[in-house]
C-alpha positions in Angstrom: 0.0 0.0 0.0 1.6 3.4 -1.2 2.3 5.9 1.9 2.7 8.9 -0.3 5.5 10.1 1.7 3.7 9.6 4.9 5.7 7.7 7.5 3.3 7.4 9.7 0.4 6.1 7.6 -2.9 4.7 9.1 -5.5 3.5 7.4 -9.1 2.8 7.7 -10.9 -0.3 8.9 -12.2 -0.5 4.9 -9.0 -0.9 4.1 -8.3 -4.8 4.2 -5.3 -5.2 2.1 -2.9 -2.9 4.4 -3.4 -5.3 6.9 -1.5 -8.4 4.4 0.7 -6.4 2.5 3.7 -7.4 3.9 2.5 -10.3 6.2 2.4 -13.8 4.8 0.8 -15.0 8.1 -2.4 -12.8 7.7 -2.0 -13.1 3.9 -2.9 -17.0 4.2 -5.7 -16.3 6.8 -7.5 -13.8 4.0 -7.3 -16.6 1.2 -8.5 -19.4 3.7 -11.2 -17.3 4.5 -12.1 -16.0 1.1 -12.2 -19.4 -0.1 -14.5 -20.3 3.1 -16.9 -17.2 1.2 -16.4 -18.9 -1.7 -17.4 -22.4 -0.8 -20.7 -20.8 1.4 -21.6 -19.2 -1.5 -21.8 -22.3 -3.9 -23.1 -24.7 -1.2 -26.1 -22.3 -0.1 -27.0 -21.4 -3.9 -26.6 -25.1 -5.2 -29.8 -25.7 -2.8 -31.7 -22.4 -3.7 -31.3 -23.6 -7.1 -32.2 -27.3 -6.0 -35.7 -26.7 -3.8 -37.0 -24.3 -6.4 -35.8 -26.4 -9.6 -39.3 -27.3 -11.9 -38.2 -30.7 -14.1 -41.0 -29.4 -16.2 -39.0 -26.5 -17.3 -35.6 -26.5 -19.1 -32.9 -26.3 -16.9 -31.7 -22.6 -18.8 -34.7 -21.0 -18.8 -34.8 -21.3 -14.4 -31.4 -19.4 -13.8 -29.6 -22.5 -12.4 -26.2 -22.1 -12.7 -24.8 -24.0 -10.2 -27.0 -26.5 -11.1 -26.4 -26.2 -15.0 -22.6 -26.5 -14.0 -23.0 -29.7 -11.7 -24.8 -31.7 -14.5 -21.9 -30.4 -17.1 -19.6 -32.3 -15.3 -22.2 -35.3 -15.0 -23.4 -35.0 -11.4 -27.2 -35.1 -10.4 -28.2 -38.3 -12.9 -29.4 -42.3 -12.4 -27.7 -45.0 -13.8 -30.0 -44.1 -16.5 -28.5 -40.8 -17.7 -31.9 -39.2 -16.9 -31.2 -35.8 -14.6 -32.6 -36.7 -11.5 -30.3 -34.1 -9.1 -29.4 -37.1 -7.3 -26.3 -36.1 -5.4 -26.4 -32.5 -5.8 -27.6 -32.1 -2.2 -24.9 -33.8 -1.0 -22.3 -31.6 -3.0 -24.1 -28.6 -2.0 -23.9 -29.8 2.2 -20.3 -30.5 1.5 -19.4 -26.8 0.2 -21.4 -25.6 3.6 -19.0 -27.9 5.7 -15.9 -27.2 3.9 -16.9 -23.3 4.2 -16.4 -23.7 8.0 -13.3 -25.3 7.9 -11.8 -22.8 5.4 -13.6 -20.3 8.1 -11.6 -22.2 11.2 -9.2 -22.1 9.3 -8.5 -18.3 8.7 -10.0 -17.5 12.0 -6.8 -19.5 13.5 -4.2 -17.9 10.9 -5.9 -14.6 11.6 -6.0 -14.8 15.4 -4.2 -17.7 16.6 -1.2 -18.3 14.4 1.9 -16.2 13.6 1.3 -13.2 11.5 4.4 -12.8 9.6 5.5 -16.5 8.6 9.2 -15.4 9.0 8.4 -15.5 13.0 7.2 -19.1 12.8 8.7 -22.3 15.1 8.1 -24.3 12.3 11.1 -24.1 9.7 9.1 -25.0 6.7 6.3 -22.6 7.4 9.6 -20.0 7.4 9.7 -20.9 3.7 6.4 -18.9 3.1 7.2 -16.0 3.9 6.9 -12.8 2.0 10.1 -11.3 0.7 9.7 -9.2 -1.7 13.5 -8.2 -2.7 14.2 -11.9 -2.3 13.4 -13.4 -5.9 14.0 -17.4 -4.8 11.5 -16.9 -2.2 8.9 -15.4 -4.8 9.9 -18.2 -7.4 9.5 -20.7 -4.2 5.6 -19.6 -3.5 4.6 -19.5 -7.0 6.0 -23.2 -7.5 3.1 -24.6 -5.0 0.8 -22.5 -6.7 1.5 -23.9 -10.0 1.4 -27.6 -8.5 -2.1 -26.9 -7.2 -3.5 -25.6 -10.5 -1.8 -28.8 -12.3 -3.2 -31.3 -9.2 -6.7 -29.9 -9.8 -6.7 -30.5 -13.9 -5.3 -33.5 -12.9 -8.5 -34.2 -10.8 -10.5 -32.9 -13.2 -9.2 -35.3 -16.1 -9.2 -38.3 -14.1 -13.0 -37.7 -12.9 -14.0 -37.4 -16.9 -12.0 -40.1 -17.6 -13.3 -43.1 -14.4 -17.0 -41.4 -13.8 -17.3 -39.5 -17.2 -19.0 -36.0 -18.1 -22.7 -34.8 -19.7 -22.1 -35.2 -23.8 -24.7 -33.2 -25.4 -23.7 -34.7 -28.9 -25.3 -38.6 -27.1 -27.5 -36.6 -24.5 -26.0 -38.6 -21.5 -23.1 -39.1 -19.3 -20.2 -40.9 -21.0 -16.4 -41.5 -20.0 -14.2 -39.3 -21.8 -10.4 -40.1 -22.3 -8.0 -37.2 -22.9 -6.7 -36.4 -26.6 -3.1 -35.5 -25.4 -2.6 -34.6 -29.2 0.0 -31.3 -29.3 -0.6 -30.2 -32.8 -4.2 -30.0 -31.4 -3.7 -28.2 -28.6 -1.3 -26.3 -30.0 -4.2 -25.1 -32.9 -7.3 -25.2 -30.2 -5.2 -22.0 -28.7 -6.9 -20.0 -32.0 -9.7 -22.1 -32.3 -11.0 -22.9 -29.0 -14.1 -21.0 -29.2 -15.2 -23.8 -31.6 -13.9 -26.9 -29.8 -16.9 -29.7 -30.4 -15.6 -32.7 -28.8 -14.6 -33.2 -25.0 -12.0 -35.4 -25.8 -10.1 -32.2 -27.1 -10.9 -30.0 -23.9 -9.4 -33.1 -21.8 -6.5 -33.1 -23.8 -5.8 -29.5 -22.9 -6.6 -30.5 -19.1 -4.0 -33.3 -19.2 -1.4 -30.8 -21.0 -2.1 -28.1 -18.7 -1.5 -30.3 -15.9 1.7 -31.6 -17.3 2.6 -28.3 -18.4 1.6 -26.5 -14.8 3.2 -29.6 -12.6 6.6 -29.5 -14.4 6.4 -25.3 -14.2 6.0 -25.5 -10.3 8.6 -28.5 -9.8 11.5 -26.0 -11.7 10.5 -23.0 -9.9 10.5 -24.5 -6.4 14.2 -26.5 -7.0 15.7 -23.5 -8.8 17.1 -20.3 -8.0 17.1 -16.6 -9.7 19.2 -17.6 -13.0 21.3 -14.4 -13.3 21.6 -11.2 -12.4 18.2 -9.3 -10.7 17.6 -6.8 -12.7 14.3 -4.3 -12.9 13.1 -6.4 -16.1 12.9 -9.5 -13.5 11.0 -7.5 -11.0 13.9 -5.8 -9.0 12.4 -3.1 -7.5 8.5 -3.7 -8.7 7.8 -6.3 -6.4 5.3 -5.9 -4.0 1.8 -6.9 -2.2 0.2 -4.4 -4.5 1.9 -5.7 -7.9 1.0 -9.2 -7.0 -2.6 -8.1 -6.3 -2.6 -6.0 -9.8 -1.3 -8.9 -11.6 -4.0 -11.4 -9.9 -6.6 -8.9 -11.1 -5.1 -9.4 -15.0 -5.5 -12.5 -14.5 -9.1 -13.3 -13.2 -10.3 -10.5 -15.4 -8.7 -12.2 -18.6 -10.3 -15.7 -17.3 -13.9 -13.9 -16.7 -13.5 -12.4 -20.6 -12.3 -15.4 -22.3 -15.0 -17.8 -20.2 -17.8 -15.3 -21.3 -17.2 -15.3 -25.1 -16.7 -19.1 -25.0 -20.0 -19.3 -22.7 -22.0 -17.3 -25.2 -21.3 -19.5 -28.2 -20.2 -23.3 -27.4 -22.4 -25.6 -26.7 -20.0 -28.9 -26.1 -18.5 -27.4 -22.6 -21.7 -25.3 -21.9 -25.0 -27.6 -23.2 -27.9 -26.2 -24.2 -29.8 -28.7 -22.2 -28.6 -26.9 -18.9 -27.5 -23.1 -20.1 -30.1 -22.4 -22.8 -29.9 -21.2 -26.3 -26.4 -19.9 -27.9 -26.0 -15.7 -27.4 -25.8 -13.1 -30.1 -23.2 -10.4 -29.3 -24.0 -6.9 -29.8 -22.2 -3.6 -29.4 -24.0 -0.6 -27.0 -21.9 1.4 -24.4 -20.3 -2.1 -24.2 -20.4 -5.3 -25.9 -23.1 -7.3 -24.7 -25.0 -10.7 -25.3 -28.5 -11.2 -25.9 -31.1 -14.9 -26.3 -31.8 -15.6 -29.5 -34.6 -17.1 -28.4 -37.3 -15.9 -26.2 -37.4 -17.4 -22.9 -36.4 -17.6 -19.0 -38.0 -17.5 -15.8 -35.6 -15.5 -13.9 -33.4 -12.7 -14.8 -35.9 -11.3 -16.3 -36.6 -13.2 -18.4 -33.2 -14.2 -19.4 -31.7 -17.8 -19.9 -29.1 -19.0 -17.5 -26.7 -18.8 -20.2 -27.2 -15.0 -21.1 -26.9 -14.4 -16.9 -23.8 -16.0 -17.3 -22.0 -15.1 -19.2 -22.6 -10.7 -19.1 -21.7 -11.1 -15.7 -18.7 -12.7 -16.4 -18.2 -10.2 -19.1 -18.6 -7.1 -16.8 -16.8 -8.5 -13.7 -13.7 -9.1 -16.0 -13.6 -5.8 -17.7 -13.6 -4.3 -13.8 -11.1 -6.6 -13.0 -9.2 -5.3 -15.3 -9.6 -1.9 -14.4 -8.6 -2.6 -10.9 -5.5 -4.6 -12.5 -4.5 -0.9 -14.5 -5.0 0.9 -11.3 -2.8 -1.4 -8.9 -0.5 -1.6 -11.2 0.5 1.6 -12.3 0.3 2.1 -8.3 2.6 -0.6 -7.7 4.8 1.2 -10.1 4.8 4.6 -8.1 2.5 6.6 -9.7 1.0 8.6 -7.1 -2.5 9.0 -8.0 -3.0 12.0 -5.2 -1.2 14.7 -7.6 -4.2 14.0 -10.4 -6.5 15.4 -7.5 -3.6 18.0 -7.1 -3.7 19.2 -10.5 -7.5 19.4 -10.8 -10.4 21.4 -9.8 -14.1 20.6 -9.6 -15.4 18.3 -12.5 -11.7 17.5 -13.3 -10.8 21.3 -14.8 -7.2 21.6 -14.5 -5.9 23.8 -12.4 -4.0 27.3 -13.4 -0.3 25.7 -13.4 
């Protein structure tokens, strides 16, 4: 958090981040408990969705979007492959118990534990803590995350490939087995808007696993290779550059899932999310039905929900991303206000 000179810089109870900046201890306990949010959020909304789902109505046309996403992945059928939201309750009670632990769990990092890692008794803990002039220690943390992300595609493969996934081309749950083709995947990075078969989208699971794994593996074993300069970071590190450059990177994910949300229908079904979307251009670009229907919303299918909320979360994201990082930079925002007058009139220099 910039002090703009001030050395003895408070800051207001609204102010969450200046509490982590530099404190990998309370940093933890903020991600534990976001990701207790997180899971409350999904668990509680899985059974609004459930109790006031009506089989009698398509599943995009009731604004069930955790429910849409739960039968993507082929959860909430009989043996059958008829949608019967079997199971969904218990997925939904397990996000509501998890959501406490993740809450114990930041509680006790917040309140209980250490809040600098670096003043831990346990050595490995020690090896989390934030340095930001120290590049091994920054290559060290982002090797676990990029294990993580490759653990969970991992996850993800395997459950398509042992308990299998909705098809929409058979209308029913089948197993899919990853097409680890490169040339593919290579091609699908232009193309992937278009992608019509799931053993393609494994594929680029499987690689991204592989891909992520191997990426984490180097990064924790080795060290800065040569000199630090300012190109490497040097200098720009910081709890506010990491925060602008988590912002780029959400945003882009919420931008990319939205125009491939509007249009495919292999990774998001009609059967669940609706009709496709037309995109049209007002203030912003936006996505409309091309069908009429929707109960919620309204009036709106699930998929149209969707996906302009995705759009519009990303492009603040992204604006959040600009401002951190320019921030994070030095720019002191303060001598904008300094420089101009009511309704942003420059002032007589």
């Amino acid at each position: 958090m910039q002090t703009y000179g001030n050395p003895n810089v408070t800051y207001g109870w609204w102010a969450g981040n200046s509490g982590v900046t530099n404190r990998s201890g309370k940093f933890i306990a903020a991600h534990a408990a976001h990701t207790g949010l997180i899971a409350f959020g999904c668990g509680a909304a899985t059974l609004v969705e459930l109790a006031g789902f009506d089989p009698s109505l398509p599943m995009g046309h009731q604004s069930s979007l955790f429910l849409a996403h739960l039968a993507s992945v082929g959860i909430g059928f009989d043996e059958a492959g008829v949608w019967t939201g079997v199971g969904v309750a218990n997925i939904a009670i397990l996000h509501l118990i998890l959501s406490m632990v993740y809450g114990g769990g930041g509680l006790l990092h917040s309140v209980y534990f250490t809040g600098d890692m670096q003043e831990s008794e346990v050595p490995q803990a020690r090896k989390f803590k934030l340095e930001w002039d120290n590049p091994d220690n920054q290559t060290f943390i982002l090797g676990h995350h990029l294990i993580f992300f490759g653990v969970a595609n991992i996850w993800f493969v395997e459950w398509a490939r042992i308990h299998g996934i909705y098809d929409p081309a058979i209308e029913a749950i089948r197993q899919v087995n990853y097409n680890l083709d490169l040339t593919q995947i290579w091609n699908h990075q232009f193309d992937f808007l278009a992608i019509d078969n799931l053993e393609d989208v494994m594929g680029g699971h499987a690689f991204l696993a592989f891909f992520q794994i191997g990426g984490g593996a180097f990064h924790i074993a080795t060290k800065q290779i040569g000199t630090y300069t300012k190109f490497k970071g040097k200098g720009l590190l910081s709890a506010e550059a990491i925060l602008s450059w988590s912002l780029a990177g959400i945003g882009w994910m919420a931008c990319v899932a939205a125009f491939w949300a509007a249009t495919n229908t292999t990774v998001y079904p009609e059967s669940w999310y609706g009709e496709v979307l037309q995109l049209k251009f007002g203030i912003a670009p936006y996505w409309i039905d091309t069908v009429p229907g929707g109960t919620a919303f309204l009036g709106h299918t699930s998929r149209a929900a969707l996906v302009n909320v995705h759009y519009y979360l990303g492009f603040f994201f992204i604006q959040g991303h600009l401002w951190h990082a320019l921030r994070a930079m030095g720019f002191d925002f303060k001598r904008l206000l300094d420089r101009t007058g009511p309704f942003g009139i420059p002032r007589t220099l």
